[in-house]
C-alpha positions as CSV (number, residue, x, y, z in Angstrom):
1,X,-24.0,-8.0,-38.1
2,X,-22.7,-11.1,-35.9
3,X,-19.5,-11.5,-36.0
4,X,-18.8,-16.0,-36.8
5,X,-17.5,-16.0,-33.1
6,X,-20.6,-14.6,-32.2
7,X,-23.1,-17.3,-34.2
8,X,-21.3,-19.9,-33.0
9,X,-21.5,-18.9,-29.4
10,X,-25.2,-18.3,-29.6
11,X,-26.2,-21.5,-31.1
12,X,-24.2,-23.8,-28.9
13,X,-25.5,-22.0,-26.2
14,X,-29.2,-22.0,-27.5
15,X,-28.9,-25.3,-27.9
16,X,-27.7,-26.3,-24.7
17,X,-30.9,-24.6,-23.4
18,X,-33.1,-25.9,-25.7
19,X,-34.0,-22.3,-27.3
20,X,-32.1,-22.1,-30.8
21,X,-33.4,-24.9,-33.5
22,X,-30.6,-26.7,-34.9
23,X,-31.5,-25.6,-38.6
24,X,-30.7,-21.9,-37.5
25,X,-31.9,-18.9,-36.6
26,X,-32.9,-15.6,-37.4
27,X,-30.2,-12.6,-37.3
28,X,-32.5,-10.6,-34.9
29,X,-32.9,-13.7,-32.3
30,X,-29.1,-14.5,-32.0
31,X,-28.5,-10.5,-31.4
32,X,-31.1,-10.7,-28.8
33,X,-29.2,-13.4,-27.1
34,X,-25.7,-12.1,-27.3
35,X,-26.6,-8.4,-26.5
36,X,-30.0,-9.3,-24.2
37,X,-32.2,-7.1,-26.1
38,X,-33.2,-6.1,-29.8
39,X,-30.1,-4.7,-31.6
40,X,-31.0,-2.3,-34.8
41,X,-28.8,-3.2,-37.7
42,X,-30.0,-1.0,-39.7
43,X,-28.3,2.2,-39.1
44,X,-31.3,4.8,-38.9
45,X,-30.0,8.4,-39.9
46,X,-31.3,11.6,-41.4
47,X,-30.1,13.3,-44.8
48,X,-26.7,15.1,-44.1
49,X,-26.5,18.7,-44.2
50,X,-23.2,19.2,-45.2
51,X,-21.6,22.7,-44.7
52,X,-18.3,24.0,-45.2
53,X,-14.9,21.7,-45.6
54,X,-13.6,20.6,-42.5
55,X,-10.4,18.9,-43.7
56,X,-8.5,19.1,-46.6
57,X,-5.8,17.1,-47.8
58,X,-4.0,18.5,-51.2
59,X,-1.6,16.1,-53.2
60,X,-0.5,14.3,-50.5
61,X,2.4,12.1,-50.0
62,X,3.3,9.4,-47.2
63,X,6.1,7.1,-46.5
64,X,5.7,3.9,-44.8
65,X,7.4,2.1,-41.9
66,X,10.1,0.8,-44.9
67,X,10.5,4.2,-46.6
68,X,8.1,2.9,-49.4
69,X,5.4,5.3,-50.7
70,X,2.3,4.5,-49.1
71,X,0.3,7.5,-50.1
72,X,0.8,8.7,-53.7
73,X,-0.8,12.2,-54.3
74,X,-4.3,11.4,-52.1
75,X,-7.0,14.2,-52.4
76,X,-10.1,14.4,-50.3
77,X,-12.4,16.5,-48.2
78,X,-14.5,16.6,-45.5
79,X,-17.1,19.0,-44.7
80,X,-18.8,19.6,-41.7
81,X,-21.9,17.5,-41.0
82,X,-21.5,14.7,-43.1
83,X,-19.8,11.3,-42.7
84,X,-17.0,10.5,-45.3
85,X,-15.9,6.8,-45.5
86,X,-12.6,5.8,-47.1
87,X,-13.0,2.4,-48.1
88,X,-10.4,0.0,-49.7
89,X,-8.4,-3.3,-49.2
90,X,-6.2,-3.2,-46.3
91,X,-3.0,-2.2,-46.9
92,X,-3.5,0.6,-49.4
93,X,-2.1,3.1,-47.5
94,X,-5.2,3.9,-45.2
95,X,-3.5,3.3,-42.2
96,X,-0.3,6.2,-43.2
97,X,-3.2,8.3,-44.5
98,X,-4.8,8.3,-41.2
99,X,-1.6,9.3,-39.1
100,X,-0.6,11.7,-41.0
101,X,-3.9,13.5,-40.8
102,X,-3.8,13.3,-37.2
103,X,-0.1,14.0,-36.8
104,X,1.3,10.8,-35.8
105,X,3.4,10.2,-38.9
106,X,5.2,13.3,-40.7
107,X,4.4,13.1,-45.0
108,X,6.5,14.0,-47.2
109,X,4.6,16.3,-49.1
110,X,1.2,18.1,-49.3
111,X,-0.9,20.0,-47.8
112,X,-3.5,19.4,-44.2
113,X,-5.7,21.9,-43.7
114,X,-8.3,22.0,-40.6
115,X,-10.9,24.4,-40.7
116,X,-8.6,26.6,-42.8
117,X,-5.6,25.7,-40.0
118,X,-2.5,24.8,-41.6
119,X,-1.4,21.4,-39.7
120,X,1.0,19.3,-42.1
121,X,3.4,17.6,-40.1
122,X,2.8,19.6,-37.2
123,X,2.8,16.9,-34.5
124,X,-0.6,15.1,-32.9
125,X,-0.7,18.2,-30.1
126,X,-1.3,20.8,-33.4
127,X,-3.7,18.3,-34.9
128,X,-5.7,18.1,-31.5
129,X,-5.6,21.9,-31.1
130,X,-6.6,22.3,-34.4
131,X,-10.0,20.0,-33.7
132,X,-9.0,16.6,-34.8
133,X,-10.2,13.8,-32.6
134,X,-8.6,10.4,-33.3
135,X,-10.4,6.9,-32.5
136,X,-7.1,4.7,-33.6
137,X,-7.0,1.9,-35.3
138,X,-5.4,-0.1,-32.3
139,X,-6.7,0.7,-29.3
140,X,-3.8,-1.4,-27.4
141,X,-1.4,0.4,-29.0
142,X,-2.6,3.9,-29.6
143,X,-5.9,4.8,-27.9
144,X,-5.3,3.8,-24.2
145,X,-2.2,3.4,-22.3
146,X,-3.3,0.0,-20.6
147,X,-1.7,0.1,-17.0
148,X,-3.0,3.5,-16.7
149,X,-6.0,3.9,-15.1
150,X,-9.9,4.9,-16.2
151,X,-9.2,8.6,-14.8
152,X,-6.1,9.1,-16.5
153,X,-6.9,7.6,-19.7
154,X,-9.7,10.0,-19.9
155,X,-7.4,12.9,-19.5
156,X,-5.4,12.4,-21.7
157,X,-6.2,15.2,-23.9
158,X,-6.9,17.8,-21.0
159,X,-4.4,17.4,-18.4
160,X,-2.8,20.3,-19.1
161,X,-5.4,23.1,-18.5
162,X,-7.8,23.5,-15.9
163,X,-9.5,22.2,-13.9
164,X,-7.0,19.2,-14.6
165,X,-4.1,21.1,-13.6
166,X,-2.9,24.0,-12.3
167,X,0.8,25.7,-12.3
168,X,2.0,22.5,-13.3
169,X,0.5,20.1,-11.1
170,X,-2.4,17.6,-11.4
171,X,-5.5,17.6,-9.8
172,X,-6.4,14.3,-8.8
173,X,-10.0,15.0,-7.7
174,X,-11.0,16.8,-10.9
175,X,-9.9,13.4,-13.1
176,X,-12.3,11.5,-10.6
177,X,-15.2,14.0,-11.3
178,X,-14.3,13.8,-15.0
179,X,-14.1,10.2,-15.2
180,X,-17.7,9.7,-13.1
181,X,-19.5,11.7,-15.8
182,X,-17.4,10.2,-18.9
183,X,-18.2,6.3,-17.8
184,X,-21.5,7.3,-17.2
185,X,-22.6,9.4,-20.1
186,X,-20.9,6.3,-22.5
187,X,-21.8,3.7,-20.5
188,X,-18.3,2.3,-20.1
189,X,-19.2,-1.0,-17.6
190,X,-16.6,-3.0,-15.6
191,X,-14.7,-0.7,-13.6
192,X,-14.5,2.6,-11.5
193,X,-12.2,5.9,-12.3
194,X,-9.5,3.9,-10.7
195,X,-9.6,0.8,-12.5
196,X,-6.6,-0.2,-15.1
197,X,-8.0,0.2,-18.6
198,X,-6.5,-3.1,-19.0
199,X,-9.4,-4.4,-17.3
200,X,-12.2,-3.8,-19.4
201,X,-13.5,-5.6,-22.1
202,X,-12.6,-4.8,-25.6
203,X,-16.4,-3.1,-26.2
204,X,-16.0,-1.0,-23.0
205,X,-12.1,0.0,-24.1
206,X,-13.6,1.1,-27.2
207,X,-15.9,3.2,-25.6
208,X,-13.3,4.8,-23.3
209,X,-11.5,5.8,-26.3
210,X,-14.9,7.0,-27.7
211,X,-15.7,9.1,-24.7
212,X,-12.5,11.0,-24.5
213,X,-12.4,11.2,-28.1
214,X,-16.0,12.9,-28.4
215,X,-15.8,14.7,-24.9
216,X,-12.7,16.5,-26.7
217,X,-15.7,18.5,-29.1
218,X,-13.8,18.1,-31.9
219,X,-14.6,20.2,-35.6
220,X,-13.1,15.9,-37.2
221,X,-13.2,13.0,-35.8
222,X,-11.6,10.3,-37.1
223,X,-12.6,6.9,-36.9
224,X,-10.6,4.1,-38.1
225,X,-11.8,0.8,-37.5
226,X,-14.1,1.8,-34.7
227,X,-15.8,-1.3,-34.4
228,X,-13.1,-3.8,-35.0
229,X,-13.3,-6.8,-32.9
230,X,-16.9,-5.5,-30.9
231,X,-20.3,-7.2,-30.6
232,X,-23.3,-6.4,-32.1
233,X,-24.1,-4.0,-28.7
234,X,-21.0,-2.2,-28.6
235,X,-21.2,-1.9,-32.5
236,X,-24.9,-0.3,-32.6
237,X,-23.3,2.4,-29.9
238,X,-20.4,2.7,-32.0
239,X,-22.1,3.8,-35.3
240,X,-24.8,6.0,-32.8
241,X,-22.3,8.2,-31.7
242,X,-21.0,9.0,-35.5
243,X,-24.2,9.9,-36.3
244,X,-24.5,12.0,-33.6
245,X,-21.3,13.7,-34.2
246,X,-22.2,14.2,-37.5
247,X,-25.7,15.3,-36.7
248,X,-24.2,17.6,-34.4
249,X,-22.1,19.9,-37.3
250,X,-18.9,17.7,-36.9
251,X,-16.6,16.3,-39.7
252,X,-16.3,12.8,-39.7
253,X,-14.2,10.4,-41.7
254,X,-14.5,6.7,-41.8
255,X,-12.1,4.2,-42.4
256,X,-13.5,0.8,-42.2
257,X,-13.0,-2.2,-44.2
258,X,-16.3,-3.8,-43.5
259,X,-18.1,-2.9,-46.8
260,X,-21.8,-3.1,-45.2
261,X,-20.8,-0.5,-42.3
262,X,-19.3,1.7,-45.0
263,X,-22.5,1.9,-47.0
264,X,-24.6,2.0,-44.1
265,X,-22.8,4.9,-42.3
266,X,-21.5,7.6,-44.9
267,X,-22.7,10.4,-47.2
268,X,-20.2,10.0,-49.3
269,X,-18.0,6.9,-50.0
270,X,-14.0,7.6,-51.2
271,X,-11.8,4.6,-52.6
272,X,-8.0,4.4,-51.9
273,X,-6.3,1.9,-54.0
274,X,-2.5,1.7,-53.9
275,X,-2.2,5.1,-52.0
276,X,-4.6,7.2,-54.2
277,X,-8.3,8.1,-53.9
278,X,-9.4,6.5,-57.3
279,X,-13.3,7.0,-57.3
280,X,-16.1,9.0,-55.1
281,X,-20.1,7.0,-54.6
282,X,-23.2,7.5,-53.2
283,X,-23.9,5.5,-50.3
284,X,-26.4,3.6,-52.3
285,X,-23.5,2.0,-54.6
286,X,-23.2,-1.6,-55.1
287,X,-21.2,-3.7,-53.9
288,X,-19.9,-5.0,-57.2
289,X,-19.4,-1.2,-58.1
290,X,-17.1,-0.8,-54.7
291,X,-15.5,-4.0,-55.3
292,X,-14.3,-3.1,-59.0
293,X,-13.0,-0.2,-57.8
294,X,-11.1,-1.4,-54.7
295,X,-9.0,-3.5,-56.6
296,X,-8.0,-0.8,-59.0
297,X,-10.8,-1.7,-62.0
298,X,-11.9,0.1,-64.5
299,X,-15.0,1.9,-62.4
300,X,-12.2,3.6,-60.4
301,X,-11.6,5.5,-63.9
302,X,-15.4,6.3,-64.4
């Protein structure tokens, strides 16, 4: 959908240009004119074939930045081949579930198992051996180191092996060769493999973070946020590639806020509330249903 920055834009330019009617116009049209072709909202996907579990998370506990429990007891899985969205208000403890499933922030009890690996508090190296791809919430903060360049942002998760590096020392024309087929194979526009990543756009950061992410051939990757902030272009690629991912045998969890990419993208739709999964949907459930239980009503107890 069009973000209100984007409408806006749109019609004042339309009707600049005499090419937007001032009573409105249709959500298709103002796509075509942000983007520059027709942008699919629908998300167009097969029926999952879900396999064996991926992740699991037993009983687990997080702290947050203030010592405060964040996550009380959360259970979940995720099997392989089907998309798993955690949806919820913000600030229910999504964000401390999310880095401590990819190792950025220790809990303080439970259990993380990948693909039967045993990574619970581990560190984000063991969760990245162990097949867990991360697309962060922040990709300022977490998912690029800005003054760093294309190349090196794209290696960040295979610099230390070949053909990266070898006996301890880099090899600067195998990040170039990596970079060239990475920006190319997403699509990542504005720059070359030596360009500061603080140069790009927000859509084309996001795909940086997707390509290194996805390139990594993770068993789960995790999404949070992914489309936070994009346009409707860089959002259709966005929800393309977790199809693929999960079309192609991998895990993938969802955390998103936006109810209508929730219900449009998973299998099978969790609900966190106050640091515990309170209720499991379809992806056909309502959005008074999802509502209810967001806010800790009494669906979450059917």
């Amino acid at each position: 959908m069009l973000t209100i920055a984007d409408r806006v834009t749109v019609l004042r330019r339309g009707r600049s240009m005499g090419t937007v009617p001032r009573s409105g116009a249709t959500e298709q049209s103002l796509a075509r004119m942000v983007v520059g072709r027709d942008v699919i909202f629908r998300v167009e996907k097969q029926s999952a074939k879900p396999a064996g579990p991926i992740l699991t998370v037993e009983d687990l506990r997080v702290l947050d930045d203030r010592g405060l429990d964040a996550v009380r007891g959360a259970t979940l899985t995720v099997r392989a081949g089907e998309i798993v969205a955690l949806a919820g208000v913000d600030g229910n403890g999504q964000s401390e579930l999310v880095q401590a499933i990819t190792g950025i922030r220790p809990p303080v009890g439970g259990r993380i198992e990948v693909d039967g690996v045993d990574v619970t508090g581990r560190g984000v190296r063991a969760a990245g051996t162990a097949g867990i791809a991360h697309i962060a919430e922040d990709r300022h903060r977490i998912g690029l180191v800005l003054p760093f360049t294309l190349a090196e942002n794209l290696a960040l998760r295979r610099y230390r092996a070949a053909p990266l590096s070898r006996f301890g020392w880099l090899n600067p024309k195998a990040f170039f060769t990596l970079a060239k087929r990475l920006l190319g194979a997403f699509d990542v526009r504005g720059g070359d493999p030596g360009t500061p990543a603080a140069a790009l756009s927000g859509g084309n950061q996001q795909k940086l973070c997707i390509a290194r992410e996805i390139d990594s051939d993770p068993k789960l990757l995790v999404a949070h946020q992914p489309t936070r902030g994009l346009d409707v272009g860089a959002i259709e690629f966005v929800h393309s590639q977790l199809i693929e991912q999960r079309d192609a045998g991998k895990g993938v969890l969802l955390v998103s806020l936006e109810s209508e990419e929730v219900r449009s993208l998973a299998d099978r739709i969790l609900v966190i509330y106050e640091g515990r999964i309170v209720a499991e949907f379809p992806p056909d459930a309502s959005e008074e249903e999802l509502g209810i239980a967001m806010t800790g009503g009494t669906v979450a107890a059917a």
